[in-house]
C-alpha positions as CSV (number, residue, x, y, z in Angstrom):
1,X,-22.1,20.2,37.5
2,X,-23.7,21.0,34.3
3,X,-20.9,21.5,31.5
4,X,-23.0,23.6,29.5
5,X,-23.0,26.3,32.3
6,X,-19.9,25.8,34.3
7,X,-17.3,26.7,31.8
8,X,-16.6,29.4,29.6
9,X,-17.7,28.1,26.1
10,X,-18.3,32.1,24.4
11,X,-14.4,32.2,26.2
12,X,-13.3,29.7,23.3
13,X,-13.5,32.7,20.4
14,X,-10.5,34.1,21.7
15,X,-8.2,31.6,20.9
16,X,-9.7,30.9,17.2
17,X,-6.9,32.7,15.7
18,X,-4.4,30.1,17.3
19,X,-6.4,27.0,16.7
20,X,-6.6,28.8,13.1
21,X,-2.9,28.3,12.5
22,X,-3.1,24.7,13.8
23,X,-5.6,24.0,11.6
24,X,-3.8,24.8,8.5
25,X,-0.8,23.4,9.6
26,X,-3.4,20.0,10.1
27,X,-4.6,20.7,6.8
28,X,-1.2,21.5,5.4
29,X,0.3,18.0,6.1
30,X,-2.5,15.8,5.3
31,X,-2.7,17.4,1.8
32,X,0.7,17.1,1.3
33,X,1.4,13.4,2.9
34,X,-1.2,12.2,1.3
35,X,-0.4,13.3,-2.1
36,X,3.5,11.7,-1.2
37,X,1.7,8.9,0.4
38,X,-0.5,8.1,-2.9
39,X,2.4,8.5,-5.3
40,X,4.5,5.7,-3.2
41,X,1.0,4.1,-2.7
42,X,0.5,3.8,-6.6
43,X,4.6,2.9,-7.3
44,X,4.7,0.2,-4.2
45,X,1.1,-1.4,-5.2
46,X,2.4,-1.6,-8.5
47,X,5.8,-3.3,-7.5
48,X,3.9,-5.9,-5.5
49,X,2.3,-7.1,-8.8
50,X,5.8,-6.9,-10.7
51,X,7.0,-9.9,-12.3
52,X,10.7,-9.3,-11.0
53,X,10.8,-10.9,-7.8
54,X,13.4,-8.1,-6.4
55,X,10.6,-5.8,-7.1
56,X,8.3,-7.8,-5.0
57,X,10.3,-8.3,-2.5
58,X,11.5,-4.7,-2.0
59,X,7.8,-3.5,-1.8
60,X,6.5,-6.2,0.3
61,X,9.5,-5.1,3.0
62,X,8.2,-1.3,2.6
63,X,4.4,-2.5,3.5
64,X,5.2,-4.7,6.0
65,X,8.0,-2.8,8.2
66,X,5.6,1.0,8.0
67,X,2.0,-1.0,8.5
68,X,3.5,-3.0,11.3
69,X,5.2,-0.5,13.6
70,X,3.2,2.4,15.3
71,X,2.6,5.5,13.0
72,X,3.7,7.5,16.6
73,X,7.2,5.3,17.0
74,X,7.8,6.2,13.5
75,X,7.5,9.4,14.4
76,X,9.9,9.8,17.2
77,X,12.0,7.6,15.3
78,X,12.1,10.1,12.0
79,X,12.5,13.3,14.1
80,X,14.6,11.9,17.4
81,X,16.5,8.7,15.4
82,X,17.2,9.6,11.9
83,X,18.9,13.1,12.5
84,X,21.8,11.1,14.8
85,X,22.2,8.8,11.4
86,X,22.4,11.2,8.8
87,X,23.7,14.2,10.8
88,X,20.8,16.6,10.3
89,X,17.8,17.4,12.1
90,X,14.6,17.7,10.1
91,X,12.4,20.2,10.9
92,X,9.0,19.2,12.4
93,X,6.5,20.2,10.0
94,X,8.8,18.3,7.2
95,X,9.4,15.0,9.6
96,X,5.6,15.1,10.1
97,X,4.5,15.3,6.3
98,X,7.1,12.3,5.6
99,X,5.9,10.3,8.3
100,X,2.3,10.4,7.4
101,X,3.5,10.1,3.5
102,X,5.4,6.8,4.1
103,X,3.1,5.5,6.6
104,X,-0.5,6.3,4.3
105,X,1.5,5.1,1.5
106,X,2.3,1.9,2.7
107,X,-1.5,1.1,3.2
108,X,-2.5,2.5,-0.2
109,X,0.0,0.1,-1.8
110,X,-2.1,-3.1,-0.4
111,X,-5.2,-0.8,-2.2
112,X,-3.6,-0.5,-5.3
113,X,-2.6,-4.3,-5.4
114,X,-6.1,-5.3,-4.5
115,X,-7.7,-2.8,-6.7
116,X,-5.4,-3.9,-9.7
117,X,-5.3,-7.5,-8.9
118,X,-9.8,-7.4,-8.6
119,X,-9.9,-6.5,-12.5
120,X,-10.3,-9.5,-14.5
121,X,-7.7,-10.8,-16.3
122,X,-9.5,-10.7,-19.5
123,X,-8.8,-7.4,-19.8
124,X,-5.1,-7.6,-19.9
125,X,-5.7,-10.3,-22.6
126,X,-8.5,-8.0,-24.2
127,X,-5.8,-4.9,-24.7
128,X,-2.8,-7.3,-25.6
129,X,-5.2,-8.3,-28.1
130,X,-5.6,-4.8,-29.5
131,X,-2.1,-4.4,-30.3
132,X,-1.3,-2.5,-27.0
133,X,2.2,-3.6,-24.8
134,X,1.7,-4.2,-21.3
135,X,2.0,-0.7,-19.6
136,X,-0.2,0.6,-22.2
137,X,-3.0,-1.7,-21.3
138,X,-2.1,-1.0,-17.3
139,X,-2.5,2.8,-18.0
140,X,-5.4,2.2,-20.9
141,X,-7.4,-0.5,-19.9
142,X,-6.4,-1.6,-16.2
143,X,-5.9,1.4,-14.1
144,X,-8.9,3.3,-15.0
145,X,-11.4,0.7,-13.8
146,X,-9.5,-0.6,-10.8
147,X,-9.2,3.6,-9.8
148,X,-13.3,3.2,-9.2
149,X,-12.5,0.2,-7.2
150,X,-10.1,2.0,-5.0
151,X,-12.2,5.6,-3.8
152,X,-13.9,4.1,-0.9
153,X,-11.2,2.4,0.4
154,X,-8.8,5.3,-0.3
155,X,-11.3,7.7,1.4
156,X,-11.2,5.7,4.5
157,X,-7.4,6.0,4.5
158,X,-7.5,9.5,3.8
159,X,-9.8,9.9,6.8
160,X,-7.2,7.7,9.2
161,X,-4.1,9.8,8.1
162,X,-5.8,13.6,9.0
163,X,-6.9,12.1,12.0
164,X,-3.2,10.3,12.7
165,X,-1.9,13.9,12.2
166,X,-3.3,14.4,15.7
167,X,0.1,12.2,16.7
168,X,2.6,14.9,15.2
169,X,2.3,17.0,18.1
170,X,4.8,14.7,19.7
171,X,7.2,15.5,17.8
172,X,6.5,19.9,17.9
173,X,4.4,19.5,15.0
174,X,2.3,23.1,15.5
175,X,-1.1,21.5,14.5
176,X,-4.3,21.3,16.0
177,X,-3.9,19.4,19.1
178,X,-0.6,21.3,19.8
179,X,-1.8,24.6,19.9
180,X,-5.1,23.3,22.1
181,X,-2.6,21.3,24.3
182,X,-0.8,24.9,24.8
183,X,-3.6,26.8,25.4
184,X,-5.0,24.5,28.2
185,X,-1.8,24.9,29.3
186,X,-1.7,28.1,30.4
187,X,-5.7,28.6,30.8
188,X,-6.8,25.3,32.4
189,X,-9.8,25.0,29.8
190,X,-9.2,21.8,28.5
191,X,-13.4,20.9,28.0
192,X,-14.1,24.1,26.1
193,X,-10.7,23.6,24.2
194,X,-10.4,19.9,23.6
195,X,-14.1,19.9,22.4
196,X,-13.2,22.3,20.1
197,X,-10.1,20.6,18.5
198,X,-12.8,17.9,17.8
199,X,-15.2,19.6,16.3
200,X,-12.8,21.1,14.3
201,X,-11.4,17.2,13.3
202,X,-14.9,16.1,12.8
203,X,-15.7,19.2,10.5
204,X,-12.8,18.2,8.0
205,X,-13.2,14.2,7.7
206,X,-16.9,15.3,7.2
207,X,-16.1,17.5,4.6
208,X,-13.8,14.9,2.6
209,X,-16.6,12.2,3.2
210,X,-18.9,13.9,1.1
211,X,-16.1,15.4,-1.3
212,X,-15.1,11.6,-2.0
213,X,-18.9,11.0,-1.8
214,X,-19.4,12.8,-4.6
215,X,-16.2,12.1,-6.7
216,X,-17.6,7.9,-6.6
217,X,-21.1,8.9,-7.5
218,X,-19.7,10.9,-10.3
219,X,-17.7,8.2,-11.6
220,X,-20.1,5.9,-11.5
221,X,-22.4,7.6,-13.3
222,X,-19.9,8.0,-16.3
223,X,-19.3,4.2,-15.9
């Protein structure tokens, strides 16, 4: 059986328009976990370097418990769990985006605490030299050079979250592999389809690969 002739590959136009939707729904919450996941990232990371041990503590907890339980249990457990706690059922695309925000951000916290902790501690003395406090030397002096440090590492995150999104559909999440599960569903194409919902993957994580590319060349070159 050659796969090439067998099935109906030209047959897979027709349903662009659905795997359309799931693809901005797949785009829709990676941009917008991702944007929550680097803000808690940025706040966590920081709170692991605090000098208030209730600080550390609470952030260490938050890393820990989200990087050591399955990003998919975390998602049953946000949008099957939760709603019998607080009374109220999320709706899936909003459970989706806070589970791959909590869950990228506890991974971009151990980034920032690397990134942070890799400058060298003459410039915090350098800055507190200058007449600047602490958080002015953190915003002036520490974050802008530990920000180059932490693009590759962040774009390899970034690449793992789009492609975890692939795990909302568990939970009704209308994104890319939902609307190809639901179309083989009903038309028994699953090669043509599947393949598609792959290429369609592989087209955006090789699109941000050379965005972020291009972001850490530019950087470097004003460096």
């Amino acid at each position: 059986m050659n796969i090439f002739t067998d099935f109906r590959w030209a047959g897979v136009i027709e349903f662009f328009p659905q795997l359309g939707v799931g693809l901005l729904y797949t785009l829709l919450v990676s941009a917008v976990g991702l944007i929550i996941g680097f803000a808690l990232g940025a706040i966590f990371g920081l709170m692991r370097l605090s000098r208030f041990r209730a600080l550390r503590w609470i952030a260490a907890v938050y890393v820990e418990v989200l990087r050591g339980t399955p990003l998919l249990v975390q998602a049953i457990w946000i949008f099957f769990a939760l709603p019998l706690i607080i009374h109220y059922t999320l709706p899936s695309l909003v459970a989706g985006i806070i589970v791959i925000g909590v869950n990228s951000g506890a991974y971009i916290a151990e980034i920032v605490r690397g990134a942070v902790q890799s400058v060298d501690n003459g410039q915090m003395e350098a800055g507190r030299s200058l007449g600047m406090n602490h958080h002015k030397t953190m915003l002036k002096v520490i974050w802008p050079q530990a920000f180059k440090r932490m693009i590759p590492p962040l774009g390899n995150q970034f690449i793992i979250s789009i492609k975890d999104t692939s795990l909302l559909s568990v939970i009704l999440v209308p994104d890319l592999l939902y609307q190809g599960r639901s179309i083989v569903s009903t038309h028994y194409n699953a090669v043509e389809i599947y393949t598609t919902v792959a290429v369609f993957y592989l087209a955006i994580t090789l699109t941000l690969s050379i965005v972020l590319r291009g972001i850490e060349k530019r950087l470097e070159s004003h460096s």
